[in-house]
C-alpha positions as CSV (number, residue, x, y, z in Angstrom):
1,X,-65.0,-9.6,-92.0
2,X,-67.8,-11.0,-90.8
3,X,-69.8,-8.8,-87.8
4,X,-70.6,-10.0,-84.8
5,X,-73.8,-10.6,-84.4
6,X,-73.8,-11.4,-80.7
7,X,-74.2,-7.7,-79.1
8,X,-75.0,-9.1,-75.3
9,X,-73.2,-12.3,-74.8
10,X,-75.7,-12.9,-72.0
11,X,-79.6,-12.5,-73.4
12,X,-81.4,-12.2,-70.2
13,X,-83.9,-14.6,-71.6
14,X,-81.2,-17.3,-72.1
15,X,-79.5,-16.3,-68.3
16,X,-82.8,-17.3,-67.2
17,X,-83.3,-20.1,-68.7
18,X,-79.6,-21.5,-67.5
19,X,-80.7,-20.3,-64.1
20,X,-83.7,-22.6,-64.2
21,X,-82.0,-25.5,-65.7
22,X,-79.3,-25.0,-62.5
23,X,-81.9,-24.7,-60.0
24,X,-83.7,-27.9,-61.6
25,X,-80.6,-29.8,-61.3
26,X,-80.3,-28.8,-57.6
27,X,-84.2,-29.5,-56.8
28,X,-83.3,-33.1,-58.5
29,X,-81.0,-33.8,-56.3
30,X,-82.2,-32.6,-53.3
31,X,-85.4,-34.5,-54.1
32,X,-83.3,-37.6,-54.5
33,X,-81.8,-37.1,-51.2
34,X,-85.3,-36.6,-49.1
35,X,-86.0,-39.5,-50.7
36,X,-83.5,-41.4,-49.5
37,X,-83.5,-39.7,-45.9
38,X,-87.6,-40.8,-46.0
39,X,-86.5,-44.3,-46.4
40,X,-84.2,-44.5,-44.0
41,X,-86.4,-43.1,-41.4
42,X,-89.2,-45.4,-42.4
43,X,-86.8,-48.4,-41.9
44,X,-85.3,-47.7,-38.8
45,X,-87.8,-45.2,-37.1
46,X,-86.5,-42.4,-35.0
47,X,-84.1,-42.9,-31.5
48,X,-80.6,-44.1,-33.1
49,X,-77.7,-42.1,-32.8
50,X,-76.9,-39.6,-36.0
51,X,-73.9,-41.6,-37.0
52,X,-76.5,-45.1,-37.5
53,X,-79.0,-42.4,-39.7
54,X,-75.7,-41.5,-41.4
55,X,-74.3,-44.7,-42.5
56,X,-77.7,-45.6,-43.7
57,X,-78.4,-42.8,-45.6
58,X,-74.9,-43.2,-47.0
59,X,-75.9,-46.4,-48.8
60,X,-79.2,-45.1,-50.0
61,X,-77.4,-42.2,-51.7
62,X,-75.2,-45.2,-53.2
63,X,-78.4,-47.3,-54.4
64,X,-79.8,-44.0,-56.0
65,X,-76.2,-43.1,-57.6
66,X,-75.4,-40.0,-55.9
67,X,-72.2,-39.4,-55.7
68,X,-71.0,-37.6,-51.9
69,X,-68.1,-37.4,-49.2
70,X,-69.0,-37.5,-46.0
71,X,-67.5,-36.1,-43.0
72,X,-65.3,-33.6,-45.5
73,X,-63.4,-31.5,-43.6
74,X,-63.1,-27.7,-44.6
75,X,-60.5,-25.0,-43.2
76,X,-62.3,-22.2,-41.4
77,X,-60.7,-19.0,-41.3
78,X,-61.1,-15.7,-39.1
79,X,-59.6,-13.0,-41.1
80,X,-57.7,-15.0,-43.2
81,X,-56.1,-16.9,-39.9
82,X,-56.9,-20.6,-39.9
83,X,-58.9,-21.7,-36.8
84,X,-59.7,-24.9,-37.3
85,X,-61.9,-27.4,-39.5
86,X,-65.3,-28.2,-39.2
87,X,-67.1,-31.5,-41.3
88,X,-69.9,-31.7,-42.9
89,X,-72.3,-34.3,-42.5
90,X,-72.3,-35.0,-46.4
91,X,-71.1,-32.9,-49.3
92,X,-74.0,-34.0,-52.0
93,X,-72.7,-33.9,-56.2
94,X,-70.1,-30.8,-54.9
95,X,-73.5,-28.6,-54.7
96,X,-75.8,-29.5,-51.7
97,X,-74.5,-29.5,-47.9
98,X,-76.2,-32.1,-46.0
99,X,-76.5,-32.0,-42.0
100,X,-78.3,-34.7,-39.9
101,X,-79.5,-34.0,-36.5
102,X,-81.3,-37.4,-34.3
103,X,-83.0,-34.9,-31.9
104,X,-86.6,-34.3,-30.5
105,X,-86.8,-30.9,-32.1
106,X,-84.7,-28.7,-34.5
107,X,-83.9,-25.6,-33.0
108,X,-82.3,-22.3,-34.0
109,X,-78.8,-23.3,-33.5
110,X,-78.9,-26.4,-35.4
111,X,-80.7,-24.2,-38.3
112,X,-77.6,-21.5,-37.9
113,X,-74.8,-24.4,-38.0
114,X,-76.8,-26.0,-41.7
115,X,-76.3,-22.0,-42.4
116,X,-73.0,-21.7,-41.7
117,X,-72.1,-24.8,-43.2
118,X,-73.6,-23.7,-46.6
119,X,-71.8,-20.2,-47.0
120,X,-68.2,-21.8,-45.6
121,X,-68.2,-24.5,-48.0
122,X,-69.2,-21.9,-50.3
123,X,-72.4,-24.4,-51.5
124,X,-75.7,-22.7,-53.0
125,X,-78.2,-25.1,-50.8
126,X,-77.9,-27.3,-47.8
127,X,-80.3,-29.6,-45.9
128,X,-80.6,-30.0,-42.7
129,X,-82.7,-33.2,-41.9
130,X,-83.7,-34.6,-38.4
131,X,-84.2,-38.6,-37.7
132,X,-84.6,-37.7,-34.1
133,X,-88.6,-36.8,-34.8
134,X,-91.2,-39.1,-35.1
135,X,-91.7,-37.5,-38.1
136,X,-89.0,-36.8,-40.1
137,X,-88.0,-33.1,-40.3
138,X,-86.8,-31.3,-43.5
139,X,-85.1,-27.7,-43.8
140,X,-83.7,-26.3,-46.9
141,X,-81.0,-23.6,-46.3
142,X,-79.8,-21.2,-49.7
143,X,-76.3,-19.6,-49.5
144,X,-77.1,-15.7,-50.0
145,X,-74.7,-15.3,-52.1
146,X,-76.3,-17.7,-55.1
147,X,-79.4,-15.8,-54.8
148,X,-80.2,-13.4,-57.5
């Protein structure tokens, strides 16, 4: 019988390399979706309401074929009760959480809801993007748990 010649299923050269191709796939897209947000925000400048930014972006992500829910709800739970659902701005190729803001300034609880957001829906990145600037405003959150 033939020995197997495969002593570590998982060469730590070849983990690496799968990391790298994941994490390239995730900087794709999230490139792809800056890009789209950039555009929007050039067309329609800032002072809308986040639902106009929303729909906008919605049919950029189309023209760029991304595919995305938006507004998908998702179960919270406080020791293992359900308390209720929150949504999502976007829900990017089931790997990136996207949250818009159309405000003056981020602040720290907009970056803690993108945060939260990322580790309930159990996502490795989210973005948190803000129309409401005159320039538009980028954040890019990582799930601690996808972080080795």
């Amino acid at each position: 019988m033939p020995r197997n010649t495969f002593r570590n299923p998982v060469n730590p050269k070849i983990k690496q390399i799968l990391i790298q191709t994941k994490e390239m796939g995730l900087n794709e897209i999230t490139y792809k979706i800056n890009g789209c947000a950039m555009k929007v925000h050039r067309t329609l400048g800032n002072g809308f309401q986040e639902v106009i930014y929303q729909r906008c972006l919605a049919i950029e992500f189309e023209k760029v074929g991304l595919k995305f829910a938006r507004e998908l709800a998702h179960t919270i739970y406080y020791e293992g009760i359900d308390v209720g659902t929150r949504r999502a701005d976007f829900v990017v190729e089931e790997k990136i959480i996207v949250e818009l803001k159309a405000v003056i300034n981020l602040e720290d609880v907009h970056l803690a809801q993108a945060k939260n957001y990322v580790v309930a829906y159990d996502m490795p990145v989210g973005l948190l993007i803000n129309f409401g600037n005159t320039s538009l405003q980028f954040k890019k959150i990582f799930n601690p748990k996808y972080n080795d």
